[in-house]
VEXSETI-145777 format. One line per 4 residues: number of its first residue (from 1); their letters; for each residue x, y negated, z negated of N, C-alpha, C. Coordinates in nm, 2 decimals, decimal comma. Layout:
NUM) A) X:Y:Z:X:Y:Z:X:Y:Z | ...
% end
This chain:
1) XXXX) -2,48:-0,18:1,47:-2,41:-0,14:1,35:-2,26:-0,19:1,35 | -2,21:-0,26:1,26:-2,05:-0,32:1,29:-2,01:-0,27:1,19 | -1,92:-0,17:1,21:-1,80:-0,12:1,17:-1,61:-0,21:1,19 | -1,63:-0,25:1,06:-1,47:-0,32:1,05:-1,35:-0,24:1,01
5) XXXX) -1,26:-0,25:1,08:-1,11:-0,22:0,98:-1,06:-0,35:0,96 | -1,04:-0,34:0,85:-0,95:-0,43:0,77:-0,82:-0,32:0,70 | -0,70:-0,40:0,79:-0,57:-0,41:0,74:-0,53:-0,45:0,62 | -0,47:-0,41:0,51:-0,44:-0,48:0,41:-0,27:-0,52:0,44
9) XXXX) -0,25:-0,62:0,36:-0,10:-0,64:0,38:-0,06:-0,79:0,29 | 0,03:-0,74:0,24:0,09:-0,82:0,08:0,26:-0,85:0,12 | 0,29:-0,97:0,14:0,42:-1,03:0,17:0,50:-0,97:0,05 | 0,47:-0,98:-0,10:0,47:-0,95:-0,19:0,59:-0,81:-0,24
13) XXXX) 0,60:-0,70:-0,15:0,64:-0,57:-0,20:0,74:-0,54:-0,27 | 0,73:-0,42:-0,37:0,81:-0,42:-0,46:0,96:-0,34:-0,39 | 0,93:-0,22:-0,38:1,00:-0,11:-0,37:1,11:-0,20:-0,20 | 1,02:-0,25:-0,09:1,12:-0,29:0,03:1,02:-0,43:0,03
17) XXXX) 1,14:-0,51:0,06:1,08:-0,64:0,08:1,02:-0,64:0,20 | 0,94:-0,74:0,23:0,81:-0,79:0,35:0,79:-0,63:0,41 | 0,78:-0,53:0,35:0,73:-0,40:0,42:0,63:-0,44:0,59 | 0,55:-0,48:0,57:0,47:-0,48:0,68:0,51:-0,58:0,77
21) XXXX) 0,67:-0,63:0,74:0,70:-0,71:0,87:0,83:-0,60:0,89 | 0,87:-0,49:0,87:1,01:-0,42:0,92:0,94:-0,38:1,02 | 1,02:-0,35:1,09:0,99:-0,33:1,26:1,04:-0,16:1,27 | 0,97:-0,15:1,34:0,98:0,05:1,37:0,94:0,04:1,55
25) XXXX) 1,12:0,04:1,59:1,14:0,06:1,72:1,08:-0,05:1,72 | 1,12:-0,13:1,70:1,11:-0,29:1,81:0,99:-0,36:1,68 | 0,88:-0,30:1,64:0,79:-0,37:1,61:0,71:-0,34:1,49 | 0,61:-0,47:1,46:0,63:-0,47:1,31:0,52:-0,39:1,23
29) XXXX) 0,51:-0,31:1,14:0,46:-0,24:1,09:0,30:-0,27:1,09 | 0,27:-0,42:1,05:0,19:-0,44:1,10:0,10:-0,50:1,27 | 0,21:-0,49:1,32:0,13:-0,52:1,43:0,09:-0,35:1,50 | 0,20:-0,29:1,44:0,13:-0,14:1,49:0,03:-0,13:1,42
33) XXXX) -0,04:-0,11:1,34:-0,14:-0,11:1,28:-0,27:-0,18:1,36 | -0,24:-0,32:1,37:-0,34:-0,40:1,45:-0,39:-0,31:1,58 | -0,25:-0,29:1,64:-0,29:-0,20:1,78:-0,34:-0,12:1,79 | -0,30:-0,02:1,67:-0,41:0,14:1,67:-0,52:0,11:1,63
37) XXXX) -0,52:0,02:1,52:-0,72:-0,02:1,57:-0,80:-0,04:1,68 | -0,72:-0,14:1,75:-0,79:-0,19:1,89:-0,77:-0,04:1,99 | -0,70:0,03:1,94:-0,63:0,13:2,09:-0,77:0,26:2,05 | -0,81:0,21:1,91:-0,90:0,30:1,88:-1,02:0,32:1,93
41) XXXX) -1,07:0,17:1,98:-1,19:0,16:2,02:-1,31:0,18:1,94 | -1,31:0,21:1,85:-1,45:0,24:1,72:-1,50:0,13:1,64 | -1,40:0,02:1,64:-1,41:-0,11:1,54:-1,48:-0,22:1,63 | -1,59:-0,29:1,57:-1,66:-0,39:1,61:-1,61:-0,53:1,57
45) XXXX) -1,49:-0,49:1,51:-1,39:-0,65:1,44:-1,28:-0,56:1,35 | -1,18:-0,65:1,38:-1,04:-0,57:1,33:-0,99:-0,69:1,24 | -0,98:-0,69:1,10:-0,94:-0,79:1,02:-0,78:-0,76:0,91 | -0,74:-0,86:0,94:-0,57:-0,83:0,88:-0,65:-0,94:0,73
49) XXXX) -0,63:-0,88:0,58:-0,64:-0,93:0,50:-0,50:-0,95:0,41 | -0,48:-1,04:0,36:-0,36:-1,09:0,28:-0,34:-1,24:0,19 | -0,30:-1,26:0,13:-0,29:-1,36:0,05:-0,16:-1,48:0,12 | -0,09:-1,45:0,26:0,01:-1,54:0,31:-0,01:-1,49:0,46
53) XXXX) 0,03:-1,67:0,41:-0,02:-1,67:0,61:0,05:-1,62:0,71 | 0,11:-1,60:0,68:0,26:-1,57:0,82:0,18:-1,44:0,87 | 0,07:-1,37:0,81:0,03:-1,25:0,86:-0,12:-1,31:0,94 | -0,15:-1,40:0,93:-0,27:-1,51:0,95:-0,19:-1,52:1,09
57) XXXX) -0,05:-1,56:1,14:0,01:-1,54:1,24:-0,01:-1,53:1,34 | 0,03:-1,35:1,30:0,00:-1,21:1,37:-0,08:-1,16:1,40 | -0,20:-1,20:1,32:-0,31:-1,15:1,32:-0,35:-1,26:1,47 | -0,36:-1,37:1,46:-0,40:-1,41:1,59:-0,34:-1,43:1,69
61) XXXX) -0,19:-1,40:1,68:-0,13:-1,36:1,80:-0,16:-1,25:1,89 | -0,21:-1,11:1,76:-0,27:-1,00:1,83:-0,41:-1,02:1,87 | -0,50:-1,14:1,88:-0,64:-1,17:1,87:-0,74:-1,13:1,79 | -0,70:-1,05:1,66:-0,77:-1,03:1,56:-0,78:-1,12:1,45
65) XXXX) -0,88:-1,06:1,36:-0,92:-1,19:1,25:-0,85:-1,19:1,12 | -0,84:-1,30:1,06:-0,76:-1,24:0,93:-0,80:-1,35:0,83 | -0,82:-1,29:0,73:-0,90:-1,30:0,58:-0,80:-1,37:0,46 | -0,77:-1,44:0,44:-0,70:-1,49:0,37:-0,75:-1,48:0,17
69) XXXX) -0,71:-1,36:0,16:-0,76:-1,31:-0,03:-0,65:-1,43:-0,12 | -0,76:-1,46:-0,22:-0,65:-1,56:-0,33:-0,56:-1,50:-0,37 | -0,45:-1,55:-0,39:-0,34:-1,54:-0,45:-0,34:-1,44:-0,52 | -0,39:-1,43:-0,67:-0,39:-1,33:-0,73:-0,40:-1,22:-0,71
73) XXXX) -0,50:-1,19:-0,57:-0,55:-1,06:-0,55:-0,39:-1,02:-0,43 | -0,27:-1,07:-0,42:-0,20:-1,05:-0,37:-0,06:-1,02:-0,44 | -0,07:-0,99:-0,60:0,01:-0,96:-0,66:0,00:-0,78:-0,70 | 0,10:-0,75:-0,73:0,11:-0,58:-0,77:0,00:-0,50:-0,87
77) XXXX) -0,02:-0,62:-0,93:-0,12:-0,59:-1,02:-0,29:-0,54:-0,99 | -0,32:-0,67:-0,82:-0,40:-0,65:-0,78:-0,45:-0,50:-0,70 | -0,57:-0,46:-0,71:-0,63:-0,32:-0,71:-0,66:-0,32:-0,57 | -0,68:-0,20:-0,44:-0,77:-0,24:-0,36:-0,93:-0,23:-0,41
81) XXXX) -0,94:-0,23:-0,49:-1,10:-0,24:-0,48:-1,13:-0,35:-0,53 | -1,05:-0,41:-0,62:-1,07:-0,58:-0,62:-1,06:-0,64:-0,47 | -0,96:-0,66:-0,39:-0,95:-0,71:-0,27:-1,06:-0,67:-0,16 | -1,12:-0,55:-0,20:-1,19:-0,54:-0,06:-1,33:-0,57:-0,13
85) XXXX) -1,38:-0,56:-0,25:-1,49:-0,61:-0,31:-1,49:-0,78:-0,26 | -1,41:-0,83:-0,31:-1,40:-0,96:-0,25:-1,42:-1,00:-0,10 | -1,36:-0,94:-0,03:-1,31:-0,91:0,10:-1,53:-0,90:0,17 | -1,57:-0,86:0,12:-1,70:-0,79:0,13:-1,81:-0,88:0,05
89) XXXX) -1,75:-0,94:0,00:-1,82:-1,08:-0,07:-1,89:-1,20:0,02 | -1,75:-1,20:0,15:-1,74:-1,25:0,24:-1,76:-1,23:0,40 | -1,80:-1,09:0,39:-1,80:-1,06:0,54:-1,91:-0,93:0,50 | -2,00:-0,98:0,61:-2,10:-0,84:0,57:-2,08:-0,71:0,70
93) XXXX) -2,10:-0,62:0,65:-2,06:-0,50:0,77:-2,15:-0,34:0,72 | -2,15:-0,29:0,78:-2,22:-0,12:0,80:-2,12:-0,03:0,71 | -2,03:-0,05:0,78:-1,92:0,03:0,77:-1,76:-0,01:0,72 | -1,64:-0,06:0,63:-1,54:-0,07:0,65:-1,44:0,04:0,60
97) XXXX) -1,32:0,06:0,73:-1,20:0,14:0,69:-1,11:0,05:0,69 | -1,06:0,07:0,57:-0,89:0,03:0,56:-0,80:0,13:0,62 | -0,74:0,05:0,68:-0,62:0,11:0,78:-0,45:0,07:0,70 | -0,40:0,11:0,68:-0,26:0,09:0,64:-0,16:0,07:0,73
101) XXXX) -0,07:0,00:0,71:0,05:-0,05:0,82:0,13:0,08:0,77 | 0,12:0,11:0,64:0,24:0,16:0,63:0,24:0,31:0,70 | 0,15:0,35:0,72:0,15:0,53:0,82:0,11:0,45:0,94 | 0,24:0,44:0,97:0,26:0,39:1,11:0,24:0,53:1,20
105) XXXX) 0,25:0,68:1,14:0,24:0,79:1,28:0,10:0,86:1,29 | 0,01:0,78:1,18:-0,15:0,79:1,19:-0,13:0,75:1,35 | -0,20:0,83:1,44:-0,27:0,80:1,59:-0,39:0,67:1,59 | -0,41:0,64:1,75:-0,53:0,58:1,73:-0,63:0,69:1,76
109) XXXX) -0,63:0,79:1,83:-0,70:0,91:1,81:-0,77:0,99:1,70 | -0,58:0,95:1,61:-0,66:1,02:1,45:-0,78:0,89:1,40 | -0,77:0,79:1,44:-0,80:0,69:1,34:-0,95:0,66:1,38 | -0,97:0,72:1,53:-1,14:0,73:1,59:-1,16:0,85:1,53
113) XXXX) -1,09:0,94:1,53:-1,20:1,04:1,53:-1,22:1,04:1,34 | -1,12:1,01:1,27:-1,20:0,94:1,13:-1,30:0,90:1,11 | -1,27:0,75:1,18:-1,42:0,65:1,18:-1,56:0,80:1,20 | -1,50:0,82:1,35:-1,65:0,93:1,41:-1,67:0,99:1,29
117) XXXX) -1,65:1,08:1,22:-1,65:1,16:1,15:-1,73:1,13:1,02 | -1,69:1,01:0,92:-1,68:0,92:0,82:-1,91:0,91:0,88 | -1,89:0,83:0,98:-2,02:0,79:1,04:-2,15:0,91:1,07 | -2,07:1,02:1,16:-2,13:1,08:1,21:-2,22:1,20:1,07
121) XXXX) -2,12:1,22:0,97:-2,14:1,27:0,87:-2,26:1,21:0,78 | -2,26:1,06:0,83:-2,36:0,97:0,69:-2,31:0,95:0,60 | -2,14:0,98:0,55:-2,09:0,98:0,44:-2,09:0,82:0,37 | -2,11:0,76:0,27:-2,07:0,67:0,19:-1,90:0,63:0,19
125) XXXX) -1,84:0,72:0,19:-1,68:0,75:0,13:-1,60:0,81:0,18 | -1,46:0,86:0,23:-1,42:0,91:0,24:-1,23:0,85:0,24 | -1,19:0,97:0,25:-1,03:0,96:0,19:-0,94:1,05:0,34 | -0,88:1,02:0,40:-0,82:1,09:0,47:-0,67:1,12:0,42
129) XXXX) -0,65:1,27:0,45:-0,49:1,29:0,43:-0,47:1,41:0,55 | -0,33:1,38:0,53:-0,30:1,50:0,65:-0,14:1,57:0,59 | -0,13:1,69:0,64:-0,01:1,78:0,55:0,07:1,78:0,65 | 0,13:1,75:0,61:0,30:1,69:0,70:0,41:1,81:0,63
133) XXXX) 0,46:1,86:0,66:0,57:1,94:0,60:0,73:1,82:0,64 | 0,75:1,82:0,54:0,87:1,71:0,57:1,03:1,80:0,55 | 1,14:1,72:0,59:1,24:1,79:0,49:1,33:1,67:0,47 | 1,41:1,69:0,35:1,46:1,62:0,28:1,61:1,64:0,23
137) XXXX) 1,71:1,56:0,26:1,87:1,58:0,22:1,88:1,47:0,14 | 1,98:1,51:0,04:2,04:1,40:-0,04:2,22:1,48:-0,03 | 2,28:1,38:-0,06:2,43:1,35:0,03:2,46:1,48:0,12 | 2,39:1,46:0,25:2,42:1,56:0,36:2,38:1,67:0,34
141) XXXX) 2,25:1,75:0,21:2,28:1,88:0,23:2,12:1,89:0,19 | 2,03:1,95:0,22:1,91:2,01:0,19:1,86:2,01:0,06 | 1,76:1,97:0,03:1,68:1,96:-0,11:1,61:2,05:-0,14 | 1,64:2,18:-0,21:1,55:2,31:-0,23:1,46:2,29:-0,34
% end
């Protein structure tokens, strides 16, 4: 049974430029990502998908694979379910999770026992979230 994660990641961003290359403590959003896959152990191929190569890079620097989606499917407009339909056009598998760079404090722990879960269940689908109690200041003082 091969189970893939595929990374998504778009040079492209609106809100912070190159998001999945800012580095968090030393390193880049996406290469943490690549690593909690592999650190996960549950994935039979770990694929970084994107429309620019510089993440084509990383992706084999880290020795994982990377999918190169057209152009189009690399703009703001594009959907993940266009990308990963496509994505899937091309690579056949059992199972794929999209993994995001950007929740960089997802574990690789959390991210097996997902997969397990996702699998062990039989499910078609599923959506992970997790409740974070955050807190929030704007100019130095508490947001009630």
């Amino acid at each position: 049974m091969l189970t893939i994660a595929m990374i998504p990641a778009r040079m492209g961003s609106q809100r912070l430029k190159h998001k999945n290359l800012q580095p968090l403590d030393g390193v880049p959003l996406i290469t943490r990502a690549i690593r909690k896959c592999k650190a996960s152990g549950v994935f039979g191929e770990i694929w970084v998908n994107s429309e620019h190569p510089r993440f084509g890079e990383i992706a084999a620097e880290e020795g994982v694979s990377f999918h190169r989606r057209p152009d189009e499917l690399g703009n703001n407009q594009a959907t993940s379910e266009q990308f990963i339909r496509e994505f899937l056009e091309k690579h056949s598998c059992d199972y794929i999770f999209q993994v995001h760079s950007i929740a960089p404090l997802l574990t690789a722990e959390q991210t097996r026992d997902f997969v397990r879960f996702t699998m062990d269940g039989g499910y078609d689908g599923c959506l992970s979230v997790t409740l974070e109690q955050i807190e929030c200041a704007m100019g130095g003082k508490p947001v009630k």
